[in-house]
N, C-alpha and C positions, 0 to 999 in steps of 0.2 A: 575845460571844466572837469572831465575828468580826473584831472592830475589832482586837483583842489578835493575833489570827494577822497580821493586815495587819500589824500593828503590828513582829513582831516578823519577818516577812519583810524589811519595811524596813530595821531593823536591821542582817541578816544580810547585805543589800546594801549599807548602808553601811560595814560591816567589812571586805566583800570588796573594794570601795572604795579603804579606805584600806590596806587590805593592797598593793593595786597603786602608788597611789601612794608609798606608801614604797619599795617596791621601783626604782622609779624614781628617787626619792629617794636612794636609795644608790648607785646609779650614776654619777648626774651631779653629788649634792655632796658624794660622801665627803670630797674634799680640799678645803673651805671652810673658812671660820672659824666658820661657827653651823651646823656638819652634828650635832654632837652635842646639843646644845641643839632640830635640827630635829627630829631622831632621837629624843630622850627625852619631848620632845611628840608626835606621831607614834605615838611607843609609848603614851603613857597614853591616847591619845584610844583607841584598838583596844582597851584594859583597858577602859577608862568602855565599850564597845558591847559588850564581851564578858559584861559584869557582868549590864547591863540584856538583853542576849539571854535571861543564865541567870534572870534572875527573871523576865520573861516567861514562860519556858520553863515555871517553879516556879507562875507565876500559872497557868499554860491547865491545867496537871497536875490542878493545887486543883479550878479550877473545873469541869472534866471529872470530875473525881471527884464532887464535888457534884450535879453534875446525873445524875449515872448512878445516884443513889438517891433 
C-alpha cells in the first residue's frame, strides 16, 4: 500500500509540474507556430496524470476498504 501512496504522490508532483511548466509555456510561446500543437500536448499529458492520479486514488480506497475487514 505503500508503494501505491508513493506512487500516487509522485503523480501529484508530476502534474503540479507540468501545470508550471505550461504556464510558462504560455507566456513565452503564445506567439509561435507550434504553441498550439505545444498546448494540446501539454494539455493531454496533465489528462493522462490526472486519470492515473484518480485510479490510484480508486485503487488505495478499494484496498483500504479491504483491509479494514
Amino acid at each position: 500500500m505503500n508503494f501505491l501512496k508513493e506512487r500516487l504522490e509522485e503523480k501529484k508532483k508530476q502534474l503540479n509540474h507540468r501545470k508550471d511548466v505550461f504556464k510558462v509555456m504560455v507566456e513565452t510561446e503564445i506567439d509561435t507556430a507550434n504553441f498550439e500543437r505545444n498546448a494540446i500536448s501539454d494539455l493531454c499529458l496533465m489528462l493522462e496524470l490526472k486519470s492515473e492520479i484518480e485510479e490510484l486514488e480508486h485503487i488505495i480506497l478499494v484496498l483500504g476498504v479491504k483491509n479494514a475487514r
